[in-house]
Biotite code that builds the C-alpha atoms (Angstrom):
import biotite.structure as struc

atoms = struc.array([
    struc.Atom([-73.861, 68.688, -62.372], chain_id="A", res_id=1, res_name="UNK", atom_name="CA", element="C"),
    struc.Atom([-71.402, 69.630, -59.581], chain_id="A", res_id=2, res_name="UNK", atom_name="CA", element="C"),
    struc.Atom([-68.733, 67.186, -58.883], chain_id="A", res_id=3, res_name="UNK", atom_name="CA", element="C"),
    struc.Atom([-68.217, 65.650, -55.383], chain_id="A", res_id=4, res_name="UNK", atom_name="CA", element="C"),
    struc.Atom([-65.449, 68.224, -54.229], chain_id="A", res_id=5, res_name="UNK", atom_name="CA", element="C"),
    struc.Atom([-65.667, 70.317, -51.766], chain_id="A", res_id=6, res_name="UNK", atom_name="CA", element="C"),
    struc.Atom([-66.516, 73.965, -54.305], chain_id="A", res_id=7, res_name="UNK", atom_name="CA", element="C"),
    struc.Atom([-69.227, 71.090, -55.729], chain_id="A", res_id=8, res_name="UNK", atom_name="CA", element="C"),
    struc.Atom([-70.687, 70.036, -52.930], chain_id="A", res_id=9, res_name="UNK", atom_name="CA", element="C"),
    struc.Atom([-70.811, 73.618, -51.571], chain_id="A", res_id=10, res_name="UNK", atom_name="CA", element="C"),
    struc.Atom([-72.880, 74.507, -55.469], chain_id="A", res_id=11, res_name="UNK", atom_name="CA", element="C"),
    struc.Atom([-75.219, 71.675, -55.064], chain_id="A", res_id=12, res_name="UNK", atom_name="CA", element="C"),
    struc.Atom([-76.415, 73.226, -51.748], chain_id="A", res_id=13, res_name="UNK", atom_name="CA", element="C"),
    struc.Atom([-76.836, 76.410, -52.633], chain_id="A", res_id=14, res_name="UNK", atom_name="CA", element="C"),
    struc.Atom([-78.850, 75.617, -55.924], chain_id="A", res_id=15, res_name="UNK", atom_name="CA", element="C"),
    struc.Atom([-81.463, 73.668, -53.724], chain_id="A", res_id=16, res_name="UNK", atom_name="CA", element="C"),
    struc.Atom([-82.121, 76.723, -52.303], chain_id="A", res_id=17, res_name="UNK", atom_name="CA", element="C"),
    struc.Atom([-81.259, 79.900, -54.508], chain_id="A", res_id=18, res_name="UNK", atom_name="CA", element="C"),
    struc.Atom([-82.020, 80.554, -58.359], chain_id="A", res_id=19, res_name="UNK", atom_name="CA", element="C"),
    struc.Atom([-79.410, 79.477, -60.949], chain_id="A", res_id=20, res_name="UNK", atom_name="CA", element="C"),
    struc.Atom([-78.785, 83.236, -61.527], chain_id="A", res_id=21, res_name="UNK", atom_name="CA", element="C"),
    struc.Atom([-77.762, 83.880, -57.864], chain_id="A", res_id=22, res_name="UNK", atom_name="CA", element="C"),
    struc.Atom([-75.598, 80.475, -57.954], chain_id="A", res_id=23, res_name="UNK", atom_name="CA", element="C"),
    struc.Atom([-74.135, 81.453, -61.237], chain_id="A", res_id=24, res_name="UNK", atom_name="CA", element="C"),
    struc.Atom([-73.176, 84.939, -59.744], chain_id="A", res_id=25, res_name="UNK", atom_name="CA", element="C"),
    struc.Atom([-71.977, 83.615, -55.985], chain_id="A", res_id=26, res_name="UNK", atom_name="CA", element="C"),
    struc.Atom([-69.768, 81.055, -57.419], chain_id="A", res_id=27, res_name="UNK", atom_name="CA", element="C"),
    struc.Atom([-68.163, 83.497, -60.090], chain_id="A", res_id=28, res_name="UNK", atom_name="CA", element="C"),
    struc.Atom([-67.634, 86.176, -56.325], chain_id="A", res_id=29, res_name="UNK", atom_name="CA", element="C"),
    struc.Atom([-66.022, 82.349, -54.968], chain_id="A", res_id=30, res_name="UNK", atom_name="CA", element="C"),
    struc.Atom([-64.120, 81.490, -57.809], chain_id="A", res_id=31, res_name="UNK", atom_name="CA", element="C"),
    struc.Atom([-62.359, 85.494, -58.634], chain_id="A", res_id=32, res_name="UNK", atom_name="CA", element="C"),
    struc.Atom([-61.427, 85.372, -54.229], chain_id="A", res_id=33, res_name="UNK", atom_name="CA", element="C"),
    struc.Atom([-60.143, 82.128, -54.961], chain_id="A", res_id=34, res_name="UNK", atom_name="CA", element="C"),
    struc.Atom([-57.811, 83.400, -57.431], chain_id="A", res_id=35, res_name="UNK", atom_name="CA", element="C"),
    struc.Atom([-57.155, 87.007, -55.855], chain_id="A", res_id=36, res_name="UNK", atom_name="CA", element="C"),
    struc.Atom([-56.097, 84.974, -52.885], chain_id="A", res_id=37, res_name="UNK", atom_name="CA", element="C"),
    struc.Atom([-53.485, 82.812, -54.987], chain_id="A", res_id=38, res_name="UNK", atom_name="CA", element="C"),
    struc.Atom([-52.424, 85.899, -56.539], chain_id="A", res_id=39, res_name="UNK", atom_name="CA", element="C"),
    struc.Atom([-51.864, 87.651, -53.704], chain_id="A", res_id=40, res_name="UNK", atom_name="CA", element="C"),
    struc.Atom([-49.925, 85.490, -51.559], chain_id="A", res_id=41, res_name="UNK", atom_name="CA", element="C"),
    struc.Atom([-47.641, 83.942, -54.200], chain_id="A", res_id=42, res_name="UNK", atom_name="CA", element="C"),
    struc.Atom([-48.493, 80.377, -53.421], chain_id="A", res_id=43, res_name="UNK", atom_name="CA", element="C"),
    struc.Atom([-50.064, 77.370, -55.027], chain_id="A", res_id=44, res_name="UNK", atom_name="CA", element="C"),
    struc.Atom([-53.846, 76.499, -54.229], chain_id="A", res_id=45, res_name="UNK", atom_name="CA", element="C"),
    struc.Atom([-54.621, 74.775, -51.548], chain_id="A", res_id=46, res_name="UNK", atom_name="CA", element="C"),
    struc.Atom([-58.302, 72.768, -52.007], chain_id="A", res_id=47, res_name="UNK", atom_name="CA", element="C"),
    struc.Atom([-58.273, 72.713, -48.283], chain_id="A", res_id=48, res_name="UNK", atom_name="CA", element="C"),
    struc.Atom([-58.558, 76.430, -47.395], chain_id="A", res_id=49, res_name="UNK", atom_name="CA", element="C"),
    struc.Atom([-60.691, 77.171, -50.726], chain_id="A", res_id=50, res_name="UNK", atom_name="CA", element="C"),
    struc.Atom([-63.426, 74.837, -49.109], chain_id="A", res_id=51, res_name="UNK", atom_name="CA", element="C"),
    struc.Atom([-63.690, 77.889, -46.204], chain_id="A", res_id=52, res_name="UNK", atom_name="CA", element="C"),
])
């Protein structure tokens, strides 16, 4: 399943308590303000601040 990162562990927790549809759709909303936020300030990611 998830891996033991800090976007996994945060996955694993929500599907123990939310239907695979809702997980499916939060961590798509995650991933895309992940990536607008890379886009957006020009810079490389940064694991650390994407676990926020």
């Amino acid at each position: 399943m998830a891996q033991d990162t800090s976007l996994g562990r945060w996955a694993r927790r929500l599907s123990e308590r939310a239907h695979k549809n809702i997980v499916v759709v939060a961590l798509a909303a995650k991933l895309a303000r992940i990536i607008w936020a890379v886009l957006h300030k020009d810079r490389g990611f940064d694991p650390a601040i994407a676990a926020a």
